[in-house]
C-alpha positions as CSV (number, residue, x, y, z in Angstrom):
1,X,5.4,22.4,-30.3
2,X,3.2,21.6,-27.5
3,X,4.5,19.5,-24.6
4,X,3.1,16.1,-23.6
5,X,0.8,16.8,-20.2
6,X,3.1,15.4,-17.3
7,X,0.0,13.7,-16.5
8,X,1.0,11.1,-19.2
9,X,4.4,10.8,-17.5
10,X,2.9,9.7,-13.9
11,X,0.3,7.4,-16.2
12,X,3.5,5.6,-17.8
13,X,5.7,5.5,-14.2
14,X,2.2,4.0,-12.1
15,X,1.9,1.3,-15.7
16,X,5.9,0.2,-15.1
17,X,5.4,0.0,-10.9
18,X,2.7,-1.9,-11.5
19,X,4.5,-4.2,-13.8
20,X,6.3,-5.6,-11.8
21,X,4.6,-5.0,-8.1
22,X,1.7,-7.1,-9.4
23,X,2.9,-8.8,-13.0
24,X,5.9,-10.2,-10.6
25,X,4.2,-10.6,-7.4
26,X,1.1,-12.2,-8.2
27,X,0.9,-14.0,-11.9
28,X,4.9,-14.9,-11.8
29,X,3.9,-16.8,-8.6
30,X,1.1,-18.4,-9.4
31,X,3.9,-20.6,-11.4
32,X,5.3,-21.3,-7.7
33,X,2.6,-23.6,-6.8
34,X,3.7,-26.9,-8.6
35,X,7.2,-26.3,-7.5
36,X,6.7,-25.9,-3.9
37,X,4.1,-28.7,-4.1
38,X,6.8,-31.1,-5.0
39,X,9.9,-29.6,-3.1
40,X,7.7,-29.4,0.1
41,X,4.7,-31.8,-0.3
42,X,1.9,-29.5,0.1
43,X,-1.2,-29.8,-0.6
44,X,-3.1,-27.5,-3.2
45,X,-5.3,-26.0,-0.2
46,X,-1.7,-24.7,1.9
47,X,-0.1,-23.8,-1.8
48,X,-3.2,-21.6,-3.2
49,X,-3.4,-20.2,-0.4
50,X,0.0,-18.9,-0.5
51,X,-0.7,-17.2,-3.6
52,X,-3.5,-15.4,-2.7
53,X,-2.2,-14.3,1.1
54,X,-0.8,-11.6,-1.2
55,X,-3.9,-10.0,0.1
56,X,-3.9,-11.3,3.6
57,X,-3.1,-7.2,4.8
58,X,-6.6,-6.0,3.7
59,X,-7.8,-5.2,7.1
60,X,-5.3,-2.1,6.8
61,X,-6.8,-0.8,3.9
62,X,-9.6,0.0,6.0
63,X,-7.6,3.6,6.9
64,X,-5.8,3.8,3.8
65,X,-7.9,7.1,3.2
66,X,-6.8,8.7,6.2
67,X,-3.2,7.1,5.8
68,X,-2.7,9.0,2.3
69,X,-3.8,12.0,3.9
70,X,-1.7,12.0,7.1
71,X,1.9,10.8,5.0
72,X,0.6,11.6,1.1
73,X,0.0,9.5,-1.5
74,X,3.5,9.5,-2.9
75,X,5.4,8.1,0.3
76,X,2.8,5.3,0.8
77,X,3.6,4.3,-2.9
78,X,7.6,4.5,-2.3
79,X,7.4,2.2,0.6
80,X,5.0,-0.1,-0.8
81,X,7.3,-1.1,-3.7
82,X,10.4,-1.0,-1.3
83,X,8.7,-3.5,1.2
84,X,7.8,-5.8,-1.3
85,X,11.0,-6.1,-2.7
86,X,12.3,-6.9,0.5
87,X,10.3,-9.4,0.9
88,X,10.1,-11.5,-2.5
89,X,14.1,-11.4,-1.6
90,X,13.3,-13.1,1.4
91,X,11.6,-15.5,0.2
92,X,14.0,-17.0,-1.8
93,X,16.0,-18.0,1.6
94,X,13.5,-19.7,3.4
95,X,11.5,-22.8,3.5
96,X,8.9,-22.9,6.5
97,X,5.5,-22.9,4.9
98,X,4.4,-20.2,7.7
99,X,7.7,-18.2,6.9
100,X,6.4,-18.1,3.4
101,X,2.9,-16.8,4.5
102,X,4.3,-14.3,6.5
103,X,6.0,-13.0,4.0
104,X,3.6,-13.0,1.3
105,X,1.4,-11.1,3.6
106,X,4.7,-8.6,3.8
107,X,4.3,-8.7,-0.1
108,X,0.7,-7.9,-0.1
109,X,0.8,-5.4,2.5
110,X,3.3,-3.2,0.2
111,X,1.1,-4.1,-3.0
112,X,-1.7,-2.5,-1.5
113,X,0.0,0.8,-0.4
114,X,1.2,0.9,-3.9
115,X,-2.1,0.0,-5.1
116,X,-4.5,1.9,-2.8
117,X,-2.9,4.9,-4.2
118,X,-3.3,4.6,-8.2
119,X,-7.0,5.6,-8.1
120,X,-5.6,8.9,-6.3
121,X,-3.0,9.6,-8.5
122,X,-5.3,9.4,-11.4
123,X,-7.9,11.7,-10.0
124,X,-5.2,13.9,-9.3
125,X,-4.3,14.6,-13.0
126,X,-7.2,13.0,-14.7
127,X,-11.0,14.0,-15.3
128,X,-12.8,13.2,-17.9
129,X,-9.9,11.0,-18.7
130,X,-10.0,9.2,-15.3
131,X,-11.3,5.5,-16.5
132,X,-8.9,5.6,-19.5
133,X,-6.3,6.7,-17.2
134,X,-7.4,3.7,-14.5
135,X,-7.5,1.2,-17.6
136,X,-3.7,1.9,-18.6
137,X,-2.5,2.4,-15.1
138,X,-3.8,-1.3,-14.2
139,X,-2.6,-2.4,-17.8
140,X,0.8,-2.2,-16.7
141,X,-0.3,-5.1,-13.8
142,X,-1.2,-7.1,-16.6
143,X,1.2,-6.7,-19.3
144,X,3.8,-7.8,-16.2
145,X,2.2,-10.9,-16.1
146,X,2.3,-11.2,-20.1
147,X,6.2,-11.0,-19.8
148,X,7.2,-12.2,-16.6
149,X,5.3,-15.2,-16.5
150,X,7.0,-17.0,-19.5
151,X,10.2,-14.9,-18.1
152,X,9.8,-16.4,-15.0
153,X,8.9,-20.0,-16.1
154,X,12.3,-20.2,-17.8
155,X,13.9,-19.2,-14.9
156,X,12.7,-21.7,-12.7
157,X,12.8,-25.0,-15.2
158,X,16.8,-23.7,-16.1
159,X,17.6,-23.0,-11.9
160,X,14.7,-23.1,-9.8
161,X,12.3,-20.7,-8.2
162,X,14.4,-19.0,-5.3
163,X,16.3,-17.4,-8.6
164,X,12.9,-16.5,-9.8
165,X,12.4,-14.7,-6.5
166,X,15.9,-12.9,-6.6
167,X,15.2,-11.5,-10.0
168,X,12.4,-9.9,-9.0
169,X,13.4,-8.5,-5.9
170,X,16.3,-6.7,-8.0
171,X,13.3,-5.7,-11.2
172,X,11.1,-3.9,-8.5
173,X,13.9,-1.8,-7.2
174,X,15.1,-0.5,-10.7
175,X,12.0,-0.9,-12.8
176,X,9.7,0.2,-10.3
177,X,10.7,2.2,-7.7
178,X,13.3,4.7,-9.5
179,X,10.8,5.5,-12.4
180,X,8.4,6.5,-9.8
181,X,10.4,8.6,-8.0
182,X,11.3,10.3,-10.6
183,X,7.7,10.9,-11.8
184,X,6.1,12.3,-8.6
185,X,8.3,14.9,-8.1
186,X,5.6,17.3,-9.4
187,X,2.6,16.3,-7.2
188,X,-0.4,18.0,-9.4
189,X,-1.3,19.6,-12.2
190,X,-1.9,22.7,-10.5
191,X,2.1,23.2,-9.6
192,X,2.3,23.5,-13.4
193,X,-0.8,26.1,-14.2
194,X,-2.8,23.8,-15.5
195,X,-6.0,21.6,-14.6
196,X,-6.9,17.9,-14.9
197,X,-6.2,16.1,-18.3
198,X,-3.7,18.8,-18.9
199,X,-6.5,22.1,-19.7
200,X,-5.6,25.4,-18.8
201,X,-6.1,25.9,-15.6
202,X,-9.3,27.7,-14.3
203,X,-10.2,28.6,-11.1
204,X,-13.8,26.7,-11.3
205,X,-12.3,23.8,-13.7
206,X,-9.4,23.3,-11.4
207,X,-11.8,23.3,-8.0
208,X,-13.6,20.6,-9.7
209,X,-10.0,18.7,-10.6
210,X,-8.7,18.6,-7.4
211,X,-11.8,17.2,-6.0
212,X,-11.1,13.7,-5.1
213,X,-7.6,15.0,-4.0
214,X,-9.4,17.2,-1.0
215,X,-10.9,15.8,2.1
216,X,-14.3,15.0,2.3
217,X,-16.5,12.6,3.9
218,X,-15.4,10.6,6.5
219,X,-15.2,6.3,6.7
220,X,-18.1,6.0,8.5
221,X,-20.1,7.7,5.6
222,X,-19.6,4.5,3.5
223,X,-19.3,1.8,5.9
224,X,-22.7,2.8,7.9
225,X,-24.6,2.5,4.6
226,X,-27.1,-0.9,3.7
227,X,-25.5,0.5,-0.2
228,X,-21.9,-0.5,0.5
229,X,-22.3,-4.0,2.2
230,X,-24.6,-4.6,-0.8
231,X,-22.0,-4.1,-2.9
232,X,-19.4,-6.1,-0.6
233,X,-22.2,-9.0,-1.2
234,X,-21.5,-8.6,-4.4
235,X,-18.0,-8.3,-4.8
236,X,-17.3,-10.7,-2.7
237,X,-19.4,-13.2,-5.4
238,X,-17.9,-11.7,-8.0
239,X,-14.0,-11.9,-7.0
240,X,-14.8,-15.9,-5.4
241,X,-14.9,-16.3,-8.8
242,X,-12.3,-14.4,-10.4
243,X,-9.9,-15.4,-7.6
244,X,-10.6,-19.2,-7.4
245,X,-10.1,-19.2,-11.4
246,X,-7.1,-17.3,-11.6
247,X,-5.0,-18.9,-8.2
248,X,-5.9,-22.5,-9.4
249,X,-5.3,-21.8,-13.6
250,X,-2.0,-23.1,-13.7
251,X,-2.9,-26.3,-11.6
252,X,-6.1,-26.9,-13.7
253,X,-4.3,-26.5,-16.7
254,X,-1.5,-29.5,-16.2
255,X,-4.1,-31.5,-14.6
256,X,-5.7,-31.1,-17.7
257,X,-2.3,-32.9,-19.3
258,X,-0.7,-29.9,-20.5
259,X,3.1,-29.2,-20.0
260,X,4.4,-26.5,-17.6
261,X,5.8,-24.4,-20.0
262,X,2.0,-24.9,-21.9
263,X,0.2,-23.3,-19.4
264,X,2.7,-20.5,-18.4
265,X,2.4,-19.1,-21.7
266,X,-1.5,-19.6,-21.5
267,X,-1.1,-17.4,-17.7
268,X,0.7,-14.7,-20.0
269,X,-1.5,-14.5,-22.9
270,X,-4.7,-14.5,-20.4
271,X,-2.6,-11.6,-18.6
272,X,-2.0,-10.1,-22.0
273,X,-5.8,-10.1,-22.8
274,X,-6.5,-8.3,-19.4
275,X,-4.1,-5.2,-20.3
276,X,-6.4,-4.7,-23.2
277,X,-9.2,-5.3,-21.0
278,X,-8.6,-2.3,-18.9
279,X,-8.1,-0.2,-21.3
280,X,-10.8,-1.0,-23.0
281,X,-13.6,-1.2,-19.8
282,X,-11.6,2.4,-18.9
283,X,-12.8,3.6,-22.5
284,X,-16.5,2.3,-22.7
285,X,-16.6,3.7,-18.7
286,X,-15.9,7.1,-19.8
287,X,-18.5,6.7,-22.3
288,X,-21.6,4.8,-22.1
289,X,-23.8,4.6,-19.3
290,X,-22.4,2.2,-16.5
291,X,-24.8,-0.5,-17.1
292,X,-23.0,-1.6,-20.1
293,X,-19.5,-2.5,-18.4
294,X,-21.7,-3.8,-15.5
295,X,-23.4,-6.0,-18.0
296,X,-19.8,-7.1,-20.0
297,X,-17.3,-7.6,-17.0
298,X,-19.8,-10.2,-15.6
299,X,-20.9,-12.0,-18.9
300,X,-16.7,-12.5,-19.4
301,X,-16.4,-13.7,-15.8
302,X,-19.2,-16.4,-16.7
303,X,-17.3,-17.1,-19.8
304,X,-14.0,-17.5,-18.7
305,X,-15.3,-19.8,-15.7
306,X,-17.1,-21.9,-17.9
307,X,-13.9,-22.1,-20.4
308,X,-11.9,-23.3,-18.0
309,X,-14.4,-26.2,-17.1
310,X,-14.4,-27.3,-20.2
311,X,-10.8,-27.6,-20.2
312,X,-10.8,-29.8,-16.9
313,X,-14.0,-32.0,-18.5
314,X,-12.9,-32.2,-22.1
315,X,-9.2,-31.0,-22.6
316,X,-9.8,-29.2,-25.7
317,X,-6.8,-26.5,-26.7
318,X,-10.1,-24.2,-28.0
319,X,-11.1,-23.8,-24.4
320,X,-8.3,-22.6,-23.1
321,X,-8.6,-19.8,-26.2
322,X,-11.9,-19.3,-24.1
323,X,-10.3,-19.2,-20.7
324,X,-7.8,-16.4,-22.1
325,X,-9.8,-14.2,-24.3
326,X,-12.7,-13.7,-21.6
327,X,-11.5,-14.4,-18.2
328,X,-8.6,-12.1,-19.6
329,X,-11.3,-9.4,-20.1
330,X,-12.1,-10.3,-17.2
331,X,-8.8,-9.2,-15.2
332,X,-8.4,-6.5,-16.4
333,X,-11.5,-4.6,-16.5
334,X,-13.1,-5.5,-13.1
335,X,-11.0,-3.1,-11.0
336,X,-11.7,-0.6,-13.2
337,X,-15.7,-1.0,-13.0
338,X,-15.9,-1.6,-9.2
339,X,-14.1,1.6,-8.9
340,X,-16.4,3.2,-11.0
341,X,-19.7,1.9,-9.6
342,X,-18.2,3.2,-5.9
343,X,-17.7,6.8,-7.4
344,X,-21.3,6.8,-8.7
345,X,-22.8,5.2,-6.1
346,X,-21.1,7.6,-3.7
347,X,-20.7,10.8,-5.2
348,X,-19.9,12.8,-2.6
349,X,-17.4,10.9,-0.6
350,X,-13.5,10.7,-1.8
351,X,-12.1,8.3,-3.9
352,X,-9.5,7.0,-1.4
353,X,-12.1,6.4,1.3
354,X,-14.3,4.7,-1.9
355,X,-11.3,2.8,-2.4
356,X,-10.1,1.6,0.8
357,X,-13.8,0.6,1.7
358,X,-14.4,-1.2,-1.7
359,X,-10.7,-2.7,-2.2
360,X,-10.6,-4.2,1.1
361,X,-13.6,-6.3,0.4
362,X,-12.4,-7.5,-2.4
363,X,-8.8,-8.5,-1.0
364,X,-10.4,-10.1,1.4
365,X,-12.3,-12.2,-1.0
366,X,-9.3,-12.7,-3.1
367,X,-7.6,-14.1,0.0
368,X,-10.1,-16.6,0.7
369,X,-10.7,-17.6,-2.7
370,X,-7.4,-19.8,-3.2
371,X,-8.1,-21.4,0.3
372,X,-11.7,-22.2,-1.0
373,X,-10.6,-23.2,-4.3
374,X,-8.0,-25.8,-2.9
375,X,-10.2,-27.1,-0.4
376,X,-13.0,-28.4,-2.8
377,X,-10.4,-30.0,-4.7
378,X,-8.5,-31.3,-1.7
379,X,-12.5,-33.1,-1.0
380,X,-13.5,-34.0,-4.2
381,X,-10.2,-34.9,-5.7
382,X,-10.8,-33.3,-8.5
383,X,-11.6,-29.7,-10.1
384,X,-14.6,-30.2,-11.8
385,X,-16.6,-29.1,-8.9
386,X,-14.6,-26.5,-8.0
387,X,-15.1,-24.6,-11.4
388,X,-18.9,-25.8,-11.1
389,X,-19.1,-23.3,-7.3
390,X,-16.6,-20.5,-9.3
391,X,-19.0,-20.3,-12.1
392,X,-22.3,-20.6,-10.3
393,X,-20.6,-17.8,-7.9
394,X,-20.1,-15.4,-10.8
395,X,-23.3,-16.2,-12.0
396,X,-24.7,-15.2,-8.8
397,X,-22.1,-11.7,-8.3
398,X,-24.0,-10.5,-11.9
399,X,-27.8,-10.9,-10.2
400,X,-26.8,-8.7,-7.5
401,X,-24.8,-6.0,-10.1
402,X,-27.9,-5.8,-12.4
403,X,-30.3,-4.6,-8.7
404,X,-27.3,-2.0,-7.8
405,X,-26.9,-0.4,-10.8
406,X,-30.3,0.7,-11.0
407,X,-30.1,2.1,-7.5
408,X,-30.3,6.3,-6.8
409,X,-26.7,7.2,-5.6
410,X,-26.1,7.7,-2.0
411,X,-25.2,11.1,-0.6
412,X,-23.6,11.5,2.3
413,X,-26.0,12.2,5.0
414,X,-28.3,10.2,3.6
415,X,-29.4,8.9,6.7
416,X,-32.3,6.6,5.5
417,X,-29.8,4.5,3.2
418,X,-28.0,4.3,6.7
419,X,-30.4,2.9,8.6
């Protein structure tokens, strides 16, 4: 009987770590901000913006590439988990609103050492495979939220939301981190004899394999070219958008005159949606021509922006179906195309200088999106024309995606594109 590829095995550990390093961290808290609002009297700017300075570390990303080369893939994982463990433990004991954005930069800072390395680990023992194997590692993300939101909602309406934080802190050590440890003890395919998505290993096929794993190209091969910062532009459109809608949901949602535990369950089905929609943006990736998940992960985007209007203008129940089923899509498939569009668009540099590059523009963006978000409301008094700027924003992010996608990939020395 043949043996599942261990591939499969470091697929399944990255789908629990992420679980609960980004189903925990990031949709569990967005519950947070209603609470602390009325423990603390904050305002909705000072409370979205401490969900998304989960990605306030960004700038560090920016030699993430050169990090996984000098201390390896698998140790910046280990003590990405660990350090954000310790400090969703932390936060349960404190009550300084800069004490909280400390450590929710502490939180993001070990999300995206964890994070910055699942592309890696996928090219490592996945080819032809690599978006499905991208979809279903970032499922995990998403499926966390599906279970730990609701999870986490009880929690916090039968003791509060410090116990929310304890249980988590405890989840991430024995969920997250000991399943992953135990996975990367092999660290390729090539220590068993074999080549990428588990083939028999060939000298040429496995070359070809271990190609993202290698070093080559260097940062300054993506950052010095017009191409990237195009693509910044439009990522940064695209995830002003995704971020404002998905920081501000549960807010819009009870402003809308649904209960608590309403729109935690709407946060989990929406999160629910997205692990499907990795999976299923991984599958049409690997293939159809790029153009078509370019073309879907923006019409959702539109979609679920303009279904979560609806539920601030009108209040209908059907719109939040809207709001979960596409901005859902949404979620989880946008990772995995921006990923994708980098490795095409840059064929000859690595993926984890691709990644670094990319993901730091869009965690930046992510960052400012709650803050922007919160303070059109904090203006206007009112959400309607914050959703009107999200949706016109993603409207704008898929102009700029239909110019790049018809673009010539960059090489490496392509000195023109640099200038």
């Amino acid at each position: 009987m043949r043996s599942i590829y261990y591939g499969w095995w470091v697929l399944a550990a990255l789908f629990m770590a992420g679980f609960f390093v980004y189903g925990g961290g990031l949709y569990s808290f967005v519950l947070f901000l209603m609470p602390l609002s009325k423990e603390f009297g904050w305002t909705h700017a000072e409370t979205g913006g401490l969900v998304t300075a989960f990605w306030l570390s960004a700038p560090l990303l920016m030699v993430g590439g050169i990090a996984m080369r000098r201390f390896g893939a698998t140790r910046l994982l280990v003590i990405g988990i660990i350090l954000e463990a310790i400090a969703v433990f932390a936060i349960a004991h404190v009550s300084s609103l800069a004490q909280m954005y400390v450590l929710r930069a502490l939180m993001g800072f070990g999300k995206i050492l964890f994070a910055a390395t699942v592309p890696v680990l996928c090219a490592r023992w996945f080819d032809q495979k690599f978006g499905l194997a991208l979809g279903i590692a970032w499922a995990g993300w998403h499926v966390g939220g599906m279970i730990l939101v609701p999870i986490t909602s009880v929690i916090i309406s039968d003791y509060n939301w410090r116990w929310a934080c304890l249980a988590l802190s405890i989840c991430l050590i024995v969920f997250a981190l000991l399943p992953m440890l135990w996975a990367q003890r092999i660290d390729g395919p090539e220590n068993l004899g074999l080549s990428a998505d588990g083939r028999p290993r060939q000298e040429e096929a496995t070359a070809h394999s271990l190609e993202t794993a290698l070093p080559k190209g260097k940062l300054s091969d993506v950052l010095t070219t017009g191409r990237f910062w195009l693509i910044a532009l439009a990522t940064f459109a695209y995830y002003l958008s995704y971020g404002g809608l998905l920081s501000h949901a549960d807010a819009i949602i009870e402003e809308a005159g649904f209960s608590a535990q309403y729109s935690a369950y709407v946060v989990g089905s929406m999160a629910g949606v997205a692990a499907l929609g990795g999976v299923v943006i991984g599958h049409l990736i690997d293939r159809k021509p790029l153009k078509f998940s370019a073309a879907l992960v923006h019409i959702v985007l539109i979609l679920g922006g303009i279904g979560l209007l609806l539920v601030n203008l009108a209040h209908w129940p059907v719109a939040l179906l809207i709001y979960v089923l596409f901005f859902g899509l949404t979620v989880g498939g946008a990772d995995v195309f921006f990923v994708t569009l980098m490795r095409e668009q840059f064929p000859r540099v690595n993926v984890d200088h691709l990644y670094s590059c990319w993901y730091f523009a869009e965690l930046i963006t992510l960052f400012a999106s709650g803050i922007i978000a919160g303070k059109i409301f904090d203006r206007s008094g009112n959400y309607r024309d914050t959703l009107e700027v999200l949706v016109a924003s993603a409207v704008v992010a898929a102009v700029l995606a239909s110019f790049i996608i018809r673009l010539k990939p960059v090489g490496i020395n392509d000195n023109a594109e640099a200038r």
